[in-house]
C-alpha positions as CSV (number, residue, x, y, z in Angstrom):
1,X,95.1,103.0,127.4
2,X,91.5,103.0,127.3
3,X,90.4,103.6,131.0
4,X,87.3,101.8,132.7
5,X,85.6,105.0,132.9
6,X,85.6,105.2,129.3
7,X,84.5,101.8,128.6
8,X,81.7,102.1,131.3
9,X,80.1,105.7,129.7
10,X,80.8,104.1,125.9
11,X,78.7,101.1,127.9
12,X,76.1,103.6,129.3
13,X,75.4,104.8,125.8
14,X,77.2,108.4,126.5
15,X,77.0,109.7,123.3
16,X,78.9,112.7,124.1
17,X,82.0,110.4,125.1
18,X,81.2,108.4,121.4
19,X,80.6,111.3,119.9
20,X,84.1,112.7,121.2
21,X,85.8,109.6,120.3
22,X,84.1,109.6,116.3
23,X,85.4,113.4,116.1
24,X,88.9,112.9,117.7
25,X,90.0,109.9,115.5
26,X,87.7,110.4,111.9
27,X,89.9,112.1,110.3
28,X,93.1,110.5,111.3
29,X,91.7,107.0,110.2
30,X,90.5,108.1,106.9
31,X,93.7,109.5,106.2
32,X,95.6,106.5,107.4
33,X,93.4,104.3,105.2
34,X,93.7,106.0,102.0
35,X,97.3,106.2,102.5
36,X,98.0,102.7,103.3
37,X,95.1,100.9,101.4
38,X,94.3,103.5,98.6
39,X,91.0,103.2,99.4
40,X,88.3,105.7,98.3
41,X,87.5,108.5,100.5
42,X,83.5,107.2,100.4
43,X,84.9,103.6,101.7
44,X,87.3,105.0,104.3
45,X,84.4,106.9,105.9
46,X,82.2,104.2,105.6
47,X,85.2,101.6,107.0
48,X,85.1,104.1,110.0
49,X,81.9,104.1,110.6
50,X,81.9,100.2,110.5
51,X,84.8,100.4,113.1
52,X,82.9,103.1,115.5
53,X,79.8,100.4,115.4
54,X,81.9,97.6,116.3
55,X,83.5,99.2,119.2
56,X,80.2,100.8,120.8
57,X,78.7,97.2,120.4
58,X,81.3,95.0,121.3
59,X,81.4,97.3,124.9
60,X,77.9,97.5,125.1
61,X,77.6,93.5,125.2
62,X,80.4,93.5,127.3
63,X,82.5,91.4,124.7
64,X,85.0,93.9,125.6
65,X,85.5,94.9,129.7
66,X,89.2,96.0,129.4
67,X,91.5,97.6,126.7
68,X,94.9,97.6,127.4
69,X,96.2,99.8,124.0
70,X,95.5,103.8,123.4
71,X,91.9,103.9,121.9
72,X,93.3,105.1,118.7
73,X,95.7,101.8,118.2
74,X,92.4,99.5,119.2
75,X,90.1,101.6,116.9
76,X,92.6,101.4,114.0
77,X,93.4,97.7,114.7
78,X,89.4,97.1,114.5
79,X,89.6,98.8,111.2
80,X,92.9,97.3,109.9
81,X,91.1,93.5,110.4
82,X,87.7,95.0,108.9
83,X,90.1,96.0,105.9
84,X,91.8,92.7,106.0
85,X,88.8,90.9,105.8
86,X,87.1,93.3,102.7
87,X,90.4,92.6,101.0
88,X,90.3,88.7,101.9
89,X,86.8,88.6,100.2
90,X,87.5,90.4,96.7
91,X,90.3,88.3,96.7
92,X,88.8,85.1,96.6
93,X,86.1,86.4,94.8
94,X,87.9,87.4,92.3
95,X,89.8,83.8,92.5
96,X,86.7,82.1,91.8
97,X,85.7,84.4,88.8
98,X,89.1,83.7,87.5
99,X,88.6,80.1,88.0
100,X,85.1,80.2,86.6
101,X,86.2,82.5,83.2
102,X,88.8,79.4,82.9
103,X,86.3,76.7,83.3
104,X,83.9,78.0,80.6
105,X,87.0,79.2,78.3
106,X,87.7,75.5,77.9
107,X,84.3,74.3,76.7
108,X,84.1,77.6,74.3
109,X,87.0,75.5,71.7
């Protein structure tokens, strides 16, 4: 569990408790990623960086007060939906460029 002094130095802008945080769990979560989403090495640090950003803001606006998982299952579940929402886009982009190659095939007879 994340404990309220955490939150409250993460709130504070302690970057040595961010800092801490970015150094204990990098590596894990880039790992984790390219395992389960064989995604490139460049994206998984980038994803994690995304992830780190979200957390740090979301506590510093106080959009979260309380965490009741370990910080590495809540930083991981902020990256799994950050994943899920990359992959969600491609997807329908590629849906509509599928769609669209279809549309003009027709007229090309």
């Amino acid at each position: 569990m994340i404990n309220k002094q955490l939150i409250e130095a993460i709130y504070k802008n302690d970057n040595n408790v961010i800092e801490e945080l970015y150094h204990e769990y990098r590596n894990p979560f880039i790992t984790w990623v390219q395992i389960n989403y064989t995604i490139s090495d460049a994206d998984s640090k980038d994803l994690f960086q995304e992830t780190m950003i979200i957390l740090v803001t979301k506590i510093q606006n106080k959009k979260i007060t309380e965490i009741t998982s370990s910080s590495k299952t809540f930083i991981f579940s902020i990256g799994k939906q950050l994943i899920r929402n990359k992959l969600k886009i491609s997807y329908n982009k590629g849906v509509r460029e599928e769609h669209y190659y279809q549309q003009t095939n027709k007229y090309d007879l």
